[in-house]
Every structure is written in structure tokens, then in C-alpha cells.
KEKOLMAR-599284 format. One record per residue (C-alpha): x, y, z; residue in three letters. Coordinates in steps of 0.25 Angstrom, whole numbers, plus 5000, padded with zeros to 4 digits. Layout:
# KEKOLMAR-599284
XYZALA ...
//
This chain:
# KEKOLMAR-599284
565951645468UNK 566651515474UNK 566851405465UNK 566051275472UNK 566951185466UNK 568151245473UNK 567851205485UNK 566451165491UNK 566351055503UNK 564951005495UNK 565750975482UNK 565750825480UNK 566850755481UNK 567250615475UNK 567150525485UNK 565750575489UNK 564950555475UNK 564450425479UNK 564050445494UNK 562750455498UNK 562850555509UNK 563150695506UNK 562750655493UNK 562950725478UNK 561950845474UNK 561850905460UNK 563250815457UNK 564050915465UNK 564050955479UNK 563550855492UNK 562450885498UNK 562150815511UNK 560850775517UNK 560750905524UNK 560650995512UNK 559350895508UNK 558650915521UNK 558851075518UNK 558451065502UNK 556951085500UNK 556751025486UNK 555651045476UNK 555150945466UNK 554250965456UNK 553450835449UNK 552650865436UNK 551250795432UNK 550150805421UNK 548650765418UNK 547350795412UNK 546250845418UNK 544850895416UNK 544051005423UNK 542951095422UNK 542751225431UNK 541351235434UNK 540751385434UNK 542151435427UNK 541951575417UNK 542851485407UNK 543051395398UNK 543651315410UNK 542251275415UNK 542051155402UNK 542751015407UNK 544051025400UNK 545550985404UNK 547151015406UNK 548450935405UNK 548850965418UNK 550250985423UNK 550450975438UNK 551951015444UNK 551950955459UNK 553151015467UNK 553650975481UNK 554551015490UNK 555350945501UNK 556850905504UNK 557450775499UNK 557450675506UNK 558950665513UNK 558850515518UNK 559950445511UNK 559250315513UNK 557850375507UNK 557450305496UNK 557050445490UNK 558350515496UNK 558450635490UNK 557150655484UNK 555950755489UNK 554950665484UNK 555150565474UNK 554350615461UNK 553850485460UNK 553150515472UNK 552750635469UNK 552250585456UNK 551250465464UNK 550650575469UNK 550450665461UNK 549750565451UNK 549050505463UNK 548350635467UNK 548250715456UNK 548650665442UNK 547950525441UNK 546850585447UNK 546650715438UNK 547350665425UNK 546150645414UNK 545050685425UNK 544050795424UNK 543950885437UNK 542650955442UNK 542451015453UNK 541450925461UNK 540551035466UNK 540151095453UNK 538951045442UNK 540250985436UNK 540050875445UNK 538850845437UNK 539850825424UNK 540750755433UNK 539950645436UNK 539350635420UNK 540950615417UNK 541250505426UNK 540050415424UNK 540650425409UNK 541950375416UNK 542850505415UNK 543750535425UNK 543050645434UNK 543850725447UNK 542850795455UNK 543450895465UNK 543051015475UNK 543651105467UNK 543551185454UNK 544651125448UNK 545551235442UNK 546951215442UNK 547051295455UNK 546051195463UNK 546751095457UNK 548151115462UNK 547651145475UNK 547051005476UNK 548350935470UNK 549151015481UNK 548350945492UNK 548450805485UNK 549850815482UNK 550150875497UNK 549450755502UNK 550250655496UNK 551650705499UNK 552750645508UNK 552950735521UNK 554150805517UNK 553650845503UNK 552750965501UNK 551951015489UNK 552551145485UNK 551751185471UNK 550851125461UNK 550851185447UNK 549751125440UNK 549651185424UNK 548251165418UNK 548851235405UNK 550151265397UNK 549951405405UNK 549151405417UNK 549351325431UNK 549051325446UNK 550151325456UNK 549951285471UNK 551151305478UNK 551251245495UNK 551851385499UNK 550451455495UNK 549851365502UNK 
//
């Protein structure tokens, strides 16, 4: 195997460490804005909430209102952005961003909800639960973790800048079960 540090034209040198272009990646080797424009990157931003369901006509003990700590994992693919001028220069997506989002369309809406499905006789129970002021989610699904995520998908997609994608969603209802949703199987 050759040694990198013998000789390799993308070591740094002195006189570069404070130039803004090629500029320093992973503290050792230059990487100019051609190796970003080839780079697709992944990022992953976590989230968390509490929601209530009920799955009308399930065999289970599922089909009684009750409620999970969510954890959602949002991942997004794209290449950095190589404009040295950008304010977010070198970033996919800020995770700021990412986060406004997110909370936007799923986690301030879902967090301390309950979800029915609206075209079920929970709809009946709905309405009982938010003239008593609770805070009620009414969709066109059954809301299981696998309807869920596929909703979230199409909020999150919605949202996103041109040249970031959704790749997955993991959404884990317990310590032990989740829904994925990834774009490629889609």
C-alpha cells in the first residue's frame, strides 16, 4: 500500500490553510469545488412527539384511543452547495431548515393530538373530544405508522428546496417497531 503522506498532490500545504478555494476537508487533503458537485451527501435530522390514535375495526388492542412517543429520523439527499459566496456554502440543507419543516408539517401539528381516521364512526368520538377542547387530527387514512409515514413523505417532499430530495423516513412507534419509507421504493 503507498503511504498518502509521501506524496499526494491533494495534501495540504502551508500556505493554503486559509484560502477559501480549494478549501480544507477532513483537516487534511484539498478538495476543490469540483469533488462537491460530484458528492451526493446524505443528512439525517431526528425529531420527537406524542400522539394519539385509534384504528377503527382493528382485531387488537390497537383499536382503544391510546398513544406513542414518536421518533421520526428525516433523511435527505443532495450535493453541497459549492458556491463559495452562498451563505450556506457547503451545506445540503441547513438543519435549521430542515428542522422549520419538519415541525411545521408534522411535529407541531401531530405532537399531543389524537388521529382518527375521518371516515370511520371515530369521527363520531372525534367531534365529542374537540368540543371538550382536545386537540383532534382527522385524516383519510387509518392511521398506523405505515399510513403515517407515507403522509409525512408527501408533506416533507412538498417543502423541500429543488435540489434536496427525501430519501427515507423511519418513524418508530415503539422501542421495537417502526415504518420506513424510502424515495427509491417509491
Amino acid at each position: 500500500m503507498i503511504n498518502p503522506n509521501l506524496y499526494n498532490p491533494y495534501r495540504k500545504k502551508s500556505w493554503q490553510m486559509y484560502s477559501k478555494k480549494p478549501f480544507l476537508l477532513q483537516n487534511e487533503y484539498l478538495c476543490t469545488e469540483k469533488c462537491l458537485l460530484m458528492s451526493n451527501i446524505r443528512i439525517t435530522k431526528q425529531f420527537s412527539f406524542e400522539t394519539g390514535h385509534a384504528l377503527y375495526g382493528y382485531d387488537g388492542k390497537c383499536k382503544n384511543v391510546h398513544g406513542h412517543s414518536y421518533n421520526l429520523a428525516v433523511t435527505v439527499i443532495g450535493q453541497p452547495i459549492a458556491d463559495s459566496d452562498h451563505v450556506k456554502f457547503g451545506m445540503v440543507i441547513d438543519f435549521g431548515d430542515l428542522k422549520k419543516i419538519v415541525k411545521e408539517e408534522i411535529v407541531d401539528v401531530f405532537d399531543h393530538a389524537t388521529v382518527f381516521n375521518k371516515n370511520t364512526p371515530h369521527v363520531e368520538l372525534a367531534k365529542e373530544l374537540a368540543d371538550r377542547d382536545h386537540n383532534v387530527l382527522l385524516v383519510d387514512y387509518q392511521p398506523t405508522s405505515e399510513m403515517m409515514v407515507i403522509d409525512f413523505a408527501e408533506k416533507i417532499k412538498q417543502r423541500l428546496p429543488e435540489n434536496v430530495q427525501l430519501h427515507s423516513l423511519k418513524l418508530q412507534e415503539t422501542a421495537t417497531s417502526f415504518a420506513q419509507w424510502f424515495a427509491s421504493d417509491n
